[in-house]
Every structure is written in structure tokens, then in C-alpha cells.
C-alpha positions as CSV (number, residue, x, y, z in Angstrom):
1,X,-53.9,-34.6,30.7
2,X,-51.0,-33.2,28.2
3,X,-52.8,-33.7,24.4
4,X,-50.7,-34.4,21.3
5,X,-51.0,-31.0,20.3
6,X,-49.3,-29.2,23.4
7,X,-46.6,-32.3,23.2
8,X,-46.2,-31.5,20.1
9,X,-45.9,-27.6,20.2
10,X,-43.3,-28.4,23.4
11,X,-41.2,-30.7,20.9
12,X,-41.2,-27.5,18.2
13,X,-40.4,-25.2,20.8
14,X,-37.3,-27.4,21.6
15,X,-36.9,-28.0,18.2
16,X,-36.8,-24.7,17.1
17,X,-34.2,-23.6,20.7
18,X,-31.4,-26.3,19.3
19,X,-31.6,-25.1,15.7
20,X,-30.9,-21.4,17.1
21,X,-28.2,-22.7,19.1
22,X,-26.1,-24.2,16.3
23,X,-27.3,-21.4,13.7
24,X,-25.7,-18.9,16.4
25,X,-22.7,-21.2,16.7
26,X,-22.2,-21.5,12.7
27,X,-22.7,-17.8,11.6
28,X,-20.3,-16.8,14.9
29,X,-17.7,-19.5,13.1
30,X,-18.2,-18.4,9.6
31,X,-17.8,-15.1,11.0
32,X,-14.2,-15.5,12.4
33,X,-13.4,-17.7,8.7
34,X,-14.7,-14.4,7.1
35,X,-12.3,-12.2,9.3
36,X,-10.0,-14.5,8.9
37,X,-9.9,-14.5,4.9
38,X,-10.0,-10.7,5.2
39,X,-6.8,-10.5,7.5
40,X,-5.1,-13.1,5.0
41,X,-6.3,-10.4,2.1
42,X,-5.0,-7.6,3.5
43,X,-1.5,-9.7,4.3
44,X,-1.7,-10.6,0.5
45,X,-2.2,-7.0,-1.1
46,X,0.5,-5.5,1.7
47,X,2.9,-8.3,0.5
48,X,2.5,-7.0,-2.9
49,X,2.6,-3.5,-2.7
50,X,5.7,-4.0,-0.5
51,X,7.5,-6.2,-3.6
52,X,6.7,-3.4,-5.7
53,X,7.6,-0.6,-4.2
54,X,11.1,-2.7,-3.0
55,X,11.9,-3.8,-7.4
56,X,11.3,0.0,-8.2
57,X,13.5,0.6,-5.4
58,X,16.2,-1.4,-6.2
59,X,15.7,-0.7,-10.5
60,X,16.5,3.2,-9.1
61,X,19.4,2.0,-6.9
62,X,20.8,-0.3,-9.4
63,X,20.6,2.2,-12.7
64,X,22.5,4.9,-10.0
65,X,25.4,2.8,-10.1
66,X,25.4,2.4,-13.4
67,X,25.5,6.8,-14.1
68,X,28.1,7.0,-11.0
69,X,31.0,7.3,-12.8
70,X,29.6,9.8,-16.0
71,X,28.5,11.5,-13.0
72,X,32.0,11.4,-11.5
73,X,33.2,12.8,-14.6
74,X,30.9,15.5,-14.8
75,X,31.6,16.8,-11.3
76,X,35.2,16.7,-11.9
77,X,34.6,18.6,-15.6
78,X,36.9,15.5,-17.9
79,X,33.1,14.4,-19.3
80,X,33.2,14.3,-23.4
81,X,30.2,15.5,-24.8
82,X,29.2,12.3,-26.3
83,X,29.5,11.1,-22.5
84,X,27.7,14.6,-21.7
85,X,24.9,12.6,-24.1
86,X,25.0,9.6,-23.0
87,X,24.4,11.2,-19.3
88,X,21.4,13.0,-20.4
89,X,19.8,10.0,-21.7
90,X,20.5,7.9,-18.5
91,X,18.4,11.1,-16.1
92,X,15.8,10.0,-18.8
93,X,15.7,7.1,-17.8
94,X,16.1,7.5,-14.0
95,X,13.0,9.6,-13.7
96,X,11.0,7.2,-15.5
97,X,12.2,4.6,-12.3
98,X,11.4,7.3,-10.3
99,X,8.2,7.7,-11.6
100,X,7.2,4.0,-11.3
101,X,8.6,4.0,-7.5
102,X,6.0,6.6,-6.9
103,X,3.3,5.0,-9.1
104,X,3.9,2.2,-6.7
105,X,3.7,4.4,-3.7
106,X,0.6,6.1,-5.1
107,X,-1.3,3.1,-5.6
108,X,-0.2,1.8,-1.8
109,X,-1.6,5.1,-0.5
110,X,-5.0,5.0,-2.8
111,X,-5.7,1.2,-1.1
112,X,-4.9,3.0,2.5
113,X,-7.6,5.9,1.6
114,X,-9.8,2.9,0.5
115,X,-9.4,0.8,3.5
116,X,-8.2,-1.9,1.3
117,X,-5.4,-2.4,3.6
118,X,-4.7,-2.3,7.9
119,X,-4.6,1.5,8.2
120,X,-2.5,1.3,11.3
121,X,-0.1,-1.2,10.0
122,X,0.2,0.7,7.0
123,X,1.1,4.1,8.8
124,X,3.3,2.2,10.9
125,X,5.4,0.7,7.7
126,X,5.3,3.4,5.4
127,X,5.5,6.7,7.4
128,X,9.1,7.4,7.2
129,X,9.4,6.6,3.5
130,X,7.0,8.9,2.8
131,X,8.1,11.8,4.6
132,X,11.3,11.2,2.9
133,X,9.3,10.8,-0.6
134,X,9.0,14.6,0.6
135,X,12.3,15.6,1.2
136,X,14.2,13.9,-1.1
137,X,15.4,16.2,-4.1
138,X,14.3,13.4,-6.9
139,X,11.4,13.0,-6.0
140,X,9.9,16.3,-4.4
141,X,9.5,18.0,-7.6
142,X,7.1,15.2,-8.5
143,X,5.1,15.7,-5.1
144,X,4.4,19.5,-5.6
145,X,1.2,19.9,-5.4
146,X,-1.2,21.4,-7.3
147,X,0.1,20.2,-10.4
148,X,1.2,17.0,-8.8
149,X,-0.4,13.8,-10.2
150,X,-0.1,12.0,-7.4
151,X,-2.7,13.0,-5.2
152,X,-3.1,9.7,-3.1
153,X,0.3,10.4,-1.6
154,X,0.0,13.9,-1.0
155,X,-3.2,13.0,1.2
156,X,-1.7,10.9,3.4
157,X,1.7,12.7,4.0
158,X,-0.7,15.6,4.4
159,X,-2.9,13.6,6.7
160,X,0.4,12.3,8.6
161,X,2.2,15.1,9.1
162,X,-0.1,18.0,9.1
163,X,-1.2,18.5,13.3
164,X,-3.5,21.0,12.6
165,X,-6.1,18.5,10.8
């Protein structure tokens, strides 16, 4: 004869196997919300760094067409010196847009070293603009490393582009 005691230990034991059953069900759900919100993260601070890297972008593209034709004037030796002034001033200011380009790039590349961002996707986007960070003339004498201050970007061309690592 089954007593009320083994009926009701059965009843737990059933009990307790449906509770597992939906506890494994929600935390395997919450899981997938949680990699969810992560992806939509990582889509959110890749969104940004993109917008700031393309204003300083354009702020550097934009201000060069506004020197072109001192700098035309220079090259063909008719510049006045006030001009000559005038022309010194504006490289001032076109290295400070320079600057904040690679501030921009420098903080993108210190959220890749920080897996703050899809590593692969960022390599994938960014790889050729920072090899050419490298070899373009404004902006290689910023990248010269050891005196360089921006040492997030120098770690990942170097990670990039150096095989023997």
C-alpha cells in the first residue's frame, strides 16, 4: 500500500523535474536576450565610432578645400606674405583635424584591444584605413612611435600587419 508520505515525496519529485524544466527553458531565453542586447551594443558603439571617425574625416576634407588655392599660390611662388600667413595659420588648424581624426581612430582601436567591440568585424572595416593612417604623410609623423601618443593604434596596425607575431 502507497502511504501519503511516498505520494507525497513522488508529487515533489515531479514537482521539483517541471520547475527545472522551465528554469532551464528561461535562463537558456534570457540567455539569447542577453546576447542579444550585447550584439545590439556592440552595433551601437561601432555606429558611433564610425560617425566620428567619418565628421573628422570630412572637417579634414572640407578645411583642404578651403587652403587649395593659397596652396596653389604657393606652389606656383605668386603667394603674398600676408597669404604666406594666412597659410601657416590654416596647417594649424589642419593638424588639429588631423589630430582629432586620430583621437577618433585611437579610441576605436583602445575598444578593439578591450573587446568592447566584434574584433573580427572590426579588422574587417578598419584594416585598410589604418594601414593608410601609416602611409599617409599627414598623419605618419603622428604614428612614430616611441614618442607617439597614440599607442592603441600602433598595437593593432602592429598586430595587423606584423607576420612575425
Amino acid at each position: 500500500m502507497i502511504t501519503l508520505p511516498i505520494v507525497i515525496s513522488v508529487l515533489s519529485l515531479l514537482l521539483s523535474i517541471v520547475a527545472f524544466c522551465y528554469s532551464f527553458k528561461a535562463t537558456k531565453k534570457a540567455s539569447a536576450i542577453a546576447n542579444d542586447n550585447l550584439n545590439i551594443q556592440y552595433g551601437m558603439i561601432e555606429l558611433e565610432v564610425r560617425k566620428a571617425i567619418e565628421n573628422a574625416t570630412n572637417n579634414i576634407n572640407n578645411f583642404a578645400v578651403l587652403m587649395m588655392p593659397l596652396g596653389s599660390k604657393e606652389a606656383k611662388g605668386t603667394i603674398t606674405d600676408e597669404e604666406k600667413h594666412t597659410l601657416v595659420g590654416y596647417m594649424k588648424i589642419l593638424k588639429s583635424h588631423i589630430q582629432t581624426m586620430l583621437n577618433n581612430y585611437e579610441s576605436a582601436c583602445a575598444k578593439y584591444l578591450d573587446c568592447k567591440i566584434d574584433k573580427s568585424r572590426f579588422k574587417k572595416e578598419y584594416k585598410d584605413e589604418i594601414r593608410n593612417l601609416f602611409e599617409d604623410k599627414n598623419s605618419k609623423e603622428y604614428l612614430t612611435p616611441p614618442a607617439s601618443k597614440y599607442k592603441a593604434i600602433i598595437k593593432v596596425y602592429d598586430e595587423w600587419e606584423n607576420l612575425e607575431k
